[in-house]
N, C-alpha and C positions, 0 to 999 in steps of 0.2 A: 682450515684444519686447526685441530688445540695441537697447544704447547706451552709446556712451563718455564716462564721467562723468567729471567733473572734481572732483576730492576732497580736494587740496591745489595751488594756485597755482606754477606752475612743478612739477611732477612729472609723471609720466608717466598719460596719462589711462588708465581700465581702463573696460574692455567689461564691461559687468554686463545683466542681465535687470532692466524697469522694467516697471512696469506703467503704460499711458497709459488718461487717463481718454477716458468716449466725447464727442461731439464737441456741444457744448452748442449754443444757438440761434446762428444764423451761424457757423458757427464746422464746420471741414470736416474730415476723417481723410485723408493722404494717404499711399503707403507708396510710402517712400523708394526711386526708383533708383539718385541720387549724389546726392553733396554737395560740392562743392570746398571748399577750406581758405582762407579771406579770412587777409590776416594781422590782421583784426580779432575773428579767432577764437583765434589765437595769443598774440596782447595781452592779451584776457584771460583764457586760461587762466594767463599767467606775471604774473598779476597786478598788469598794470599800470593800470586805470580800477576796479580794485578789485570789489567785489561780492559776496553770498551765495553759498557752497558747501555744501551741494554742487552742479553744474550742469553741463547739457549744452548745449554750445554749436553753433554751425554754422549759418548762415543764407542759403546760395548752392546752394538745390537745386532735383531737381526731380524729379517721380515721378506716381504716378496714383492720383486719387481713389478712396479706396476706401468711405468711408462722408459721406455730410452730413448735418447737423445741422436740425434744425428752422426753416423760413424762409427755405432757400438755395437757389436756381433757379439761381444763375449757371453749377452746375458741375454734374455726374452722377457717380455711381462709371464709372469707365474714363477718363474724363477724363484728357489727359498735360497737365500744368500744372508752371510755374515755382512756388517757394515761397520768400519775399523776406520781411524783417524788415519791409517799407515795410507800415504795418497804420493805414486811416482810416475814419475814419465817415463822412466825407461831408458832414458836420452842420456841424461846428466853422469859425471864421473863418477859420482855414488854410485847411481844407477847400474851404469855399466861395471863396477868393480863387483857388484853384485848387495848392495845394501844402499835397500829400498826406503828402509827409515830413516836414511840419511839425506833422502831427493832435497837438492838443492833451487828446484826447478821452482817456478810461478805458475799458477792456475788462473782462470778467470774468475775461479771462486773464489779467491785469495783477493780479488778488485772486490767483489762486489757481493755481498749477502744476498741470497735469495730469499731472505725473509722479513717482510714490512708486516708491520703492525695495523691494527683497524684503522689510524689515522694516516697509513701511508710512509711511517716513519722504516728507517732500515732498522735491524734487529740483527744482532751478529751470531753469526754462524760457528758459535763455539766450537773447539776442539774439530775444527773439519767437518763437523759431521751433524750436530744440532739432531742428537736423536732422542728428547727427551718430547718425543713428536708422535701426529698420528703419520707422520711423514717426512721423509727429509730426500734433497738432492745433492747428490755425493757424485766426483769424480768415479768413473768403472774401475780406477785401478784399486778402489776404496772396498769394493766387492769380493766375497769369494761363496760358491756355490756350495751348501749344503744336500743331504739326502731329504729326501720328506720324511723319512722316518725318524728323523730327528727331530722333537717337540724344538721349536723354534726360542723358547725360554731359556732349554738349554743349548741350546745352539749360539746366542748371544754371549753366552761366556769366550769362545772361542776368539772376541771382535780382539780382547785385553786382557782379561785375567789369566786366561789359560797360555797363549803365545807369548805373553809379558814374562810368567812365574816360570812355566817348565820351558821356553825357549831359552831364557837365561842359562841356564843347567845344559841343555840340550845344543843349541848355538854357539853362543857367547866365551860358555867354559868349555864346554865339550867333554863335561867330565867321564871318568873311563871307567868301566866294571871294577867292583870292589874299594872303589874311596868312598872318605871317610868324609859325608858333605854335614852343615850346621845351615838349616835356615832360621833367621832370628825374624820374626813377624808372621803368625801363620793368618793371615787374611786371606782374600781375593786372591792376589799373586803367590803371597809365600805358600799357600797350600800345594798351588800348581807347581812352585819349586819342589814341594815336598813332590809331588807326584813324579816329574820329569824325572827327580833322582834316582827313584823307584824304577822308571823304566831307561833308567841310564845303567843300572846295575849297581848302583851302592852298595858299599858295603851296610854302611852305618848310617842313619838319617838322623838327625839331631833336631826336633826341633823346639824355637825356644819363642816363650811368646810370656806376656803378662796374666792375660785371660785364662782360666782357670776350662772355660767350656774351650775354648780352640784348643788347648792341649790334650785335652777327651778325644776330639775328635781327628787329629794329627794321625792317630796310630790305622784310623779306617783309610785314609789315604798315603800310607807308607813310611812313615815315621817308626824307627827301630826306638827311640829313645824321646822323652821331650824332659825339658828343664824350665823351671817356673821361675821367669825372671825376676819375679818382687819377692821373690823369697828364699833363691838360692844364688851361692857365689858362680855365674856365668865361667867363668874364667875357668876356675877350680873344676869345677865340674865337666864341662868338654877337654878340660885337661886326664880327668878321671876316665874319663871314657874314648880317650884315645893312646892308652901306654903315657900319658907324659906329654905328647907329642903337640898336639894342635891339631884343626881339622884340613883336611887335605884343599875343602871349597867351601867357603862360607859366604852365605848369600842376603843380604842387608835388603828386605822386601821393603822397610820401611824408610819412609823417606826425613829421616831427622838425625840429625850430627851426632847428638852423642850412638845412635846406631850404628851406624855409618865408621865411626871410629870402632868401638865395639868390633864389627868383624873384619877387621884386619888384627885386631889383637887379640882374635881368635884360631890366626893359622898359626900352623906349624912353616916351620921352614921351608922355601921354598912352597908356600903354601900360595892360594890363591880366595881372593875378596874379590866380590861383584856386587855392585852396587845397582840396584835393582828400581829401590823406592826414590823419589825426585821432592827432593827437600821444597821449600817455599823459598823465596827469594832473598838474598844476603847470606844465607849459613856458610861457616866455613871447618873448617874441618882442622884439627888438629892431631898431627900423626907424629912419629918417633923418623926422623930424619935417616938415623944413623940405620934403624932396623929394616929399612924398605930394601935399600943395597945391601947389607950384609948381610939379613935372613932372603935372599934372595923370593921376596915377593912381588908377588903380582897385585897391580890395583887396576879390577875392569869396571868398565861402565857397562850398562847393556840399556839401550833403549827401545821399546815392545820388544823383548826377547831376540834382536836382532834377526826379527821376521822375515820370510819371504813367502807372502800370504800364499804364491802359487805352488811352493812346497810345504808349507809350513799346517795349511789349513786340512789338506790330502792326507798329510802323517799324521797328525791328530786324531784325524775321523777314523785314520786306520787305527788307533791305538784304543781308541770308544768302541769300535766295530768288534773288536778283540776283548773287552773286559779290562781294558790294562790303564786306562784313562775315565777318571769318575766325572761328568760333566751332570749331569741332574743331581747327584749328593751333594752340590755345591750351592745350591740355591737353600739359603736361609730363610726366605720369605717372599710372598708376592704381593708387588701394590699396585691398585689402579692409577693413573697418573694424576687423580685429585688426590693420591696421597703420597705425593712423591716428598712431599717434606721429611712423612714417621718414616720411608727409608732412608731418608740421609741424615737423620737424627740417628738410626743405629746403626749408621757407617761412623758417626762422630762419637756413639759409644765403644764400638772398638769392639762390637759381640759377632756381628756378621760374618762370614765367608764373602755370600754375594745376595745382598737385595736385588731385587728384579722389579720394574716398573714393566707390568704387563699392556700392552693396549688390544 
């Protein structure tokens, strides 16, 4: 099968033929329809959270079962299924407290990559899931079943950008009819924040981004308000538009420090910051000591939207099924997997929502 390997950090990936191994106990064969480009797939190919190379990265797709493995009932070959990094046992303390991103568990795909190179070499199995593929073998818990009437391009959104952006809002904060939410990054995720807020009941959606075209297009997916961060006072402004006060949830989709500060000095009292986007490796953050206990805030983390693919995927498709969730307006282009490079070139320009590598 091709797949775009990644073979030195920051260079251009190359389409090579891999041979994938077959599909061990639990453990499923799905062949790729699309895969969107996370920029957490762009991080680490230009190496910044570091890692074994050679490796195929990509973990926001979705396609149809084509073979399962010994022990797996949940899925059939033809199956159209999402394919998400989110991979649990079910077993573990996380597991059982109910946070499945959190599995502290070991796989045998965590030993051993199922993908050798023409010379026999391993090839590692990025992000869990090595979907920059005509194929990949994923744990069944990595799975969740789609409709057919869902074009499977958009359906890939569902694996990360969309449980990532609006689980955060949705899970994580839980925010309630009528607040006043700020999301700062309208990408991939932040737009989904935008959305989640939208069908959380905001009052007021704020959103704030550098890109001139993201901020056009905010208001088609629920954004009451946007603010142009290289040219207006952030601070001032969500001050302006909330009485004085600061925003009730403010959502940092992007993963870099001075962000990340940014929305906590963006609540109001008693206010709440979620940290959404996952910086590169060594940032540290510098906050106001005294203001975290005395304006009585909150600082959450959310990692994929603190998912539970078996609920998480259902309420989604309920909320597309409805008009209330945009999943095809989100796709800003589509490329064959010989051109997976021009989409992660305009994930690195900062213009995208969501590149799609179609196979």
């Amino acid at each position: 099968m091709r797949a775009a390997v990644c073979r030195g950090f920051g260079e251009p990936l190359a389409v090579e033929e891999l041979e994938l191994a077959a599909p061990g106990p639990d453990e499923v064969r799905v062949d790729i329809a699309a895969c969107a480009v996370c920029h957490s797939d762009v991080t680490f190919a230009d190496g910044a959270w570091g890692g074994t190379l050679p490796a195929v990265y990509g973990h926001e797709a979705a396609g149809r079962v084509s073979e399962v493995g010994p022990g797996v009932t949940a899925v059939a070959p033809g199956d159209p299924v999402v394919v998400t990094l989110i991979r649990s046992c079910g077993r573990c303390w996380a597991c059982r407290r109910g946070d499945p991103v959190l599995c502290a568990a070991s796989f045998p795909l965590d030993e051993r990559s199922p993908l050798t190179d023409a010379s026999g070499a391993p090839v590692g199995h990025g992000l869990r899931t090595a979907a920059f593929a005509e194929q990949v073998v994923v744990h069944v818990s990595q799975l969740a079943a789609v409709p057919e009437e869902l074009p499977l391009d958009a359906a890939s959104l569902l694996a990360c950008g969309v449980i990532t952006g609006a689980g955060a809002v949705l899970n994580t904060a839980r925010v309630e009819p009528g607040a006043t939410v700020v999301v700062i990054g309208i990408g991939g995720v932040g737009v989904n924040a935008v959305q989640g807020a939208r069908i959380a009941g905001a009052e007021r959606i704020v959103a704030v981004d550098l890109v001139e075209e993201k901020l056009a297009l905010a208001g088609r997916f629920g954004a009451t308000d946007t603010v142009a961060a290289g040219s207006t006072d952030v601070a001032a402004a969500v001050r302006e538009l909330t009485d004085g006060r600061g925003a009730d949830y403010v959502f940092a989709s992007v993963g870099a420090g001075p962000v990340m500060e940014q929305a906590v000095g963006l609540c109001r009292r008693g206010g709440t910051a979620v940290m959404v986007g996952i910086p590169g490796n060594g940032v540290r953050l510098d906050l106001d000591g005294i203001a975290i206990p005395n304006d009585g805030l909150r600082i959450l983390g959310s990692k994929m939207g603190s998912a539970r693919l078996a609920e998480d995927i259902p309420r989604m498709l309920g909320h597309w099924a409805r008009g209330e969730l945009l999943l095809e307006e989100l796709i800003s282009s589509r490329h064959p997997l010989e051109g997976i490079n021009d989409a992660f070139d305009e994930v690195r320009r900062g213009g995208a929502l969501r590149s799609v590598v179609v196979l």
